[in-house]
Every structure is written in structure tokens, then in C-alpha cells.
One Martini backbone bead per residue (centre of mass of N, CA, C, O) as a GRO file, in nm:
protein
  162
    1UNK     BB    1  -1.361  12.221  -7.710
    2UNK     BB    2  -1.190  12.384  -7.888
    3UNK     BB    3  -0.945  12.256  -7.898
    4UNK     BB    4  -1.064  12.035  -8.030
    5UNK     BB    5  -1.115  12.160  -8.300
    6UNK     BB    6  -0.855  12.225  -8.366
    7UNK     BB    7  -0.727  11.985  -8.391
    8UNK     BB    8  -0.931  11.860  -8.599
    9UNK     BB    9  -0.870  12.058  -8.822
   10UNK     BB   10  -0.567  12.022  -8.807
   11UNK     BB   11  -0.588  11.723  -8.912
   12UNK     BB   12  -0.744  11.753  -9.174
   13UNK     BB   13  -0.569  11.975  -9.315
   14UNK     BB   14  -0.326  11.779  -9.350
   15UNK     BB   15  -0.475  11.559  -9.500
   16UNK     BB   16  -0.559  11.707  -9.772
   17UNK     BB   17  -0.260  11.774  -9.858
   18UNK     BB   18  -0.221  11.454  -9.895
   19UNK     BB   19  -0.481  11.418 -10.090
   20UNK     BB   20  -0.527  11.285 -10.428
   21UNK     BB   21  -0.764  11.107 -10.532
   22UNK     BB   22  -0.677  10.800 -10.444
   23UNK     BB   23  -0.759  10.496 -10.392
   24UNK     BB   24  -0.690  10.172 -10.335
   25UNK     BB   25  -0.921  10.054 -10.480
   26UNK     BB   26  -0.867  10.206 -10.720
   27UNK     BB   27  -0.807  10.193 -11.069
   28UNK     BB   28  -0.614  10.264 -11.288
   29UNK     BB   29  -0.585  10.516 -11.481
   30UNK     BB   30  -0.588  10.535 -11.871
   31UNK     BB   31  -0.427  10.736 -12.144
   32UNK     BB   32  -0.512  10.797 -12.439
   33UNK     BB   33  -0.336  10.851 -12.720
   34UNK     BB   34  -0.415  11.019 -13.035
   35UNK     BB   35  -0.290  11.011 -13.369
   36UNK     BB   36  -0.311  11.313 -13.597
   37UNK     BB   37  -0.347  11.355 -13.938
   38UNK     BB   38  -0.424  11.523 -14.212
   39UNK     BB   39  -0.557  11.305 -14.344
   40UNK     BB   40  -0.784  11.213 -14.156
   41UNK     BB   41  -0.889  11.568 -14.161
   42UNK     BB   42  -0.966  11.513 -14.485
   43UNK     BB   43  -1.190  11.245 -14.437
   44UNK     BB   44  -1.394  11.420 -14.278
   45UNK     BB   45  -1.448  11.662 -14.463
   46UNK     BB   46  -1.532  11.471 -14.722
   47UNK     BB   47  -1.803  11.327 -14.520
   48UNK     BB   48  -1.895  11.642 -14.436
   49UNK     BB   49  -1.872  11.821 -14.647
   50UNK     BB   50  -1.615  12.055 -14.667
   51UNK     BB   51  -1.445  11.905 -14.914
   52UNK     BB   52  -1.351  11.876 -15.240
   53UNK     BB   53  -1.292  11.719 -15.512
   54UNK     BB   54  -0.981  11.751 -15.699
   55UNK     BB   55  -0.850  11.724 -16.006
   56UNK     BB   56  -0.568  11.494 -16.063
   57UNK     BB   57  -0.480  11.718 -16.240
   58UNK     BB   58  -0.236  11.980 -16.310
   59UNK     BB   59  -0.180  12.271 -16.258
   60UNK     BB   60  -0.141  12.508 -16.544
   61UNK     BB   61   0.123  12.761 -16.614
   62UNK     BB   62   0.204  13.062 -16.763
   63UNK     BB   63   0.450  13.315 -16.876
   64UNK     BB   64   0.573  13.586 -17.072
   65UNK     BB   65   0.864  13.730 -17.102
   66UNK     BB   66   1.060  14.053 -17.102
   67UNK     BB   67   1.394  14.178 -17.223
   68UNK     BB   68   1.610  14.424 -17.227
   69UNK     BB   69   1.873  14.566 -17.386
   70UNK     BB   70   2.083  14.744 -17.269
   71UNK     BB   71   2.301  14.995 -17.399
   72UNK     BB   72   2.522  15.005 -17.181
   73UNK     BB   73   2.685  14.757 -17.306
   74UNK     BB   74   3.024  14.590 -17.305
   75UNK     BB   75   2.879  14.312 -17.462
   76UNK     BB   76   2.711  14.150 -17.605
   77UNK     BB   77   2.686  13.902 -17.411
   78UNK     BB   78   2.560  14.092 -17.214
   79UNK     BB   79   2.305  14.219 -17.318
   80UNK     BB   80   2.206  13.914 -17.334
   81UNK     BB   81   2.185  13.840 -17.088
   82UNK     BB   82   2.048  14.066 -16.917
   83UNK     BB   83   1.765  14.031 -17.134
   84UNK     BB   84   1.703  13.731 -16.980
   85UNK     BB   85   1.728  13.856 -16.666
   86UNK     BB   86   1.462  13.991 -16.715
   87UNK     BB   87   1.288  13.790 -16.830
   88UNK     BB   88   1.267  13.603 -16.635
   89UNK     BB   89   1.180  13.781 -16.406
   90UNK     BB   90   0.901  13.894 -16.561
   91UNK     BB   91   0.785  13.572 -16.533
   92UNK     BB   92   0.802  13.510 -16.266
   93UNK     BB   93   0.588  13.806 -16.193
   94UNK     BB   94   0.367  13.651 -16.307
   95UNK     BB   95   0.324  13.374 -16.185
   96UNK     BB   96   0.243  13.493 -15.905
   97UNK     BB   97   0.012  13.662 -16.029
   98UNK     BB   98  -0.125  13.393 -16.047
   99UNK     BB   99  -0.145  13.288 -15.752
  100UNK     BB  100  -0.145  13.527 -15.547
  101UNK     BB  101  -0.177  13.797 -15.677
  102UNK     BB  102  -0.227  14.160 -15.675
  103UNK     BB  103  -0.070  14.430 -15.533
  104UNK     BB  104  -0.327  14.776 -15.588
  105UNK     BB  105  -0.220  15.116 -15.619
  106UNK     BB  106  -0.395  15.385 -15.653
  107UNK     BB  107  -0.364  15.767 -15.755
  108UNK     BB  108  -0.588  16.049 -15.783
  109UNK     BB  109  -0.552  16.343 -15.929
  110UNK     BB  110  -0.754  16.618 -15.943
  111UNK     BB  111  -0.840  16.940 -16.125
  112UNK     BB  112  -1.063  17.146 -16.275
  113UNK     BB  113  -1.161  16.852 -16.386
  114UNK     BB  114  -0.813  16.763 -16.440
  115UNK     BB  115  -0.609  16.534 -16.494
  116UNK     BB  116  -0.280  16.552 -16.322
  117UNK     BB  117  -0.254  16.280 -16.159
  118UNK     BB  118  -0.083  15.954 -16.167
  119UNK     BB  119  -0.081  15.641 -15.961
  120UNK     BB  120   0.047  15.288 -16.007
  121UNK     BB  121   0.094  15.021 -15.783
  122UNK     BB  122   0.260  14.721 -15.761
  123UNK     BB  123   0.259  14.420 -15.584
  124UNK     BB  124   0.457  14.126 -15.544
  125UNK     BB  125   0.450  13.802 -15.325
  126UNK     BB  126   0.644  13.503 -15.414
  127UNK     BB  127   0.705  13.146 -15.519
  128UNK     BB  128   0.890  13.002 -15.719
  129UNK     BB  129   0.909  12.646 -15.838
  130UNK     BB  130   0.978  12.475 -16.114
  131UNK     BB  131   1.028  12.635 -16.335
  132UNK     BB  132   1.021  12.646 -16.702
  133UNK     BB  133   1.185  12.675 -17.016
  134UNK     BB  134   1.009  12.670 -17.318
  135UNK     BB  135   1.085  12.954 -17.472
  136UNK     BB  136   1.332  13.109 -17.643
  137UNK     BB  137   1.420  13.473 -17.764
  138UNK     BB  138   1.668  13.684 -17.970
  139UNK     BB  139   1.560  14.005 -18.081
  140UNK     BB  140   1.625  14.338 -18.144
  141UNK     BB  141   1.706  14.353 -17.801
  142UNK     BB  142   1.496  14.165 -17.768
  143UNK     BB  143   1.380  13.907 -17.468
  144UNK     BB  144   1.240  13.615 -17.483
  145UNK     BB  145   1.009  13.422 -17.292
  146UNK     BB  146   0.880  13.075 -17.198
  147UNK     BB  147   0.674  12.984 -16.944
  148UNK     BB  148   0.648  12.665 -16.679
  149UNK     BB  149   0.400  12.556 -16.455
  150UNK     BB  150   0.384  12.319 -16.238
  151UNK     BB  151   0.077  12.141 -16.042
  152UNK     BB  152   0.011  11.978 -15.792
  153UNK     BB  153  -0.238  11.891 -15.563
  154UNK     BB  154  -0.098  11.846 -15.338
  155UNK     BB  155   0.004  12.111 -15.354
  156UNK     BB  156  -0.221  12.292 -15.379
  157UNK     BB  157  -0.388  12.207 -15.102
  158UNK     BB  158  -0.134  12.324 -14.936
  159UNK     BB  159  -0.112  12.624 -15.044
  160UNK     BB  160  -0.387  12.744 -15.199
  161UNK     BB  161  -0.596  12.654 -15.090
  162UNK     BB  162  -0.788  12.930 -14.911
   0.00000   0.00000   0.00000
């Protein structure tokens, strides 16, 4: 009798392993696949109202940059071009503390009740692109620039949106 039960287990055993879960009578099962874009995902949120419908018109910043022209310039027109080059740097990173935010760190010493130290450092990190000079003028070694960036809803939407 153990024979038997041995023998039996052991081909059960050998039967399972080869065992796929599907017999022959049974119809094949078939997978569908559906490809979803981010768009049918922005219009289950506009109809469960997770996300409002922003104004179609482009959301416009400007700013305004300043650059001096260095001291030790080896001619006027380089002068001119240094103080442009920092005028220009000056709005895009205004620019950016518009878009992005500005991260601000400050550190005050007090003692005997009197500010001994005072630190404050800003941190700006952003992407400007096709930002555009809508006015520039150079006088008395001062270069002023004023910048403008326009963003389109479907940029806002995928990059600021957050």
C-alpha cells in the first residue's frame, strides 16, 4: 500500500509541474491593451473637477536688469558690451525669481543687544528661454535692459502648474 501511495504522489508530483492552468476545452484569453496620453488624463481631472480651466491668453513677465560697466575696461565698447552682459544676466535672473521663487537664507549675530552681523544670500534656479530685449539704453556707464517673456497656458500647464 505505501508503494501505491508513493508511486501515486509521484505522479501527481510530475503531473502539477507540467500542469499550465488552461485546458483544452477552454476559449483563449485575450489582453487588451489601452494606450492612455496625458491628455484623456487632463479631461477625467477637468470632469472630476481636480483641475480648473485656465485663461487661454499667455502669461506675460517682464524685468528690468542693470549693469555697470567695469572701471578697468580696455575700451569703450568693451566697457559697453561688459555692462550689457551683466544687464542681460541681471533680468534673466529676475526672471527666473518670477517663475521659480527665490530661495532666501539669512543669518543675524546679536550681542549686548546690539546687530553685530547681518548675512543674506539669495539662491535663484531656473531655465529662461526665448526670453526677448524689449529696451536697452546705455548712459553715464549705467547698461539697462528691460526683458519680456511670454508663456504659453500649454507651457504654463506643464511646467509652473505645481
Amino acid at each position: 500500500m505505501k508503494k501505491f501511495f508513493m508511486i501515486f504522489l509521484t505522479f501527481f508530483a510530475f503531473l502539477g509541474c507540467s500542469y499550465n492552468g488552461f485546458s483544452a476545452a477552454a476559449p483563449n484569453k485575450t489582453v487588451v491593451v489601452q494606450k492612455i496620453d496625458k491628455d484623456d488624463i487632463r479631461e477625467v481631472m477637468r470632469q472630476e473637477k481636480m483641475i480648473y480651466e485656465i485663461d487661454s491668453a499667455p502669461v506675460h513677465f517682464s524685468a528690468t536688469g542693470e549693469g555697470l560697466a567695469p572701471e578697468n575696461a580696455i575700451s569703450y565698447s568693451q566697457a559697453v558690451t561688459l555692462a550689457k552682459r551683466a544687464a542681460i544676466a541681471d533680468a534673466q535672473a529676475q526672471l527666473a525669481g518670477q517663475l521659480y521663487g527665490v530661495k532666501v537664507n539669512a543669518q543675524d549675530t546679536v550681542r549686548d543687544a546690539m546687530l553685530r552681523n547681518s548675512n543674506i544670500t539669495t539662491k535663484i534656479r531656473g531655465l529662461i528661454k526665448n526670453a526677448r530685449v524689449v529696451h536697452e539704453s546705455f548712459k553715464n556707464g549705467l547698461y539697462v535692459v528691460d526683458m519680456s517673456l511670454e508663456v504659453s497656458k500649454k507651457t504654463w500647464e506643464e511646467v509652473f502648474s505645481y
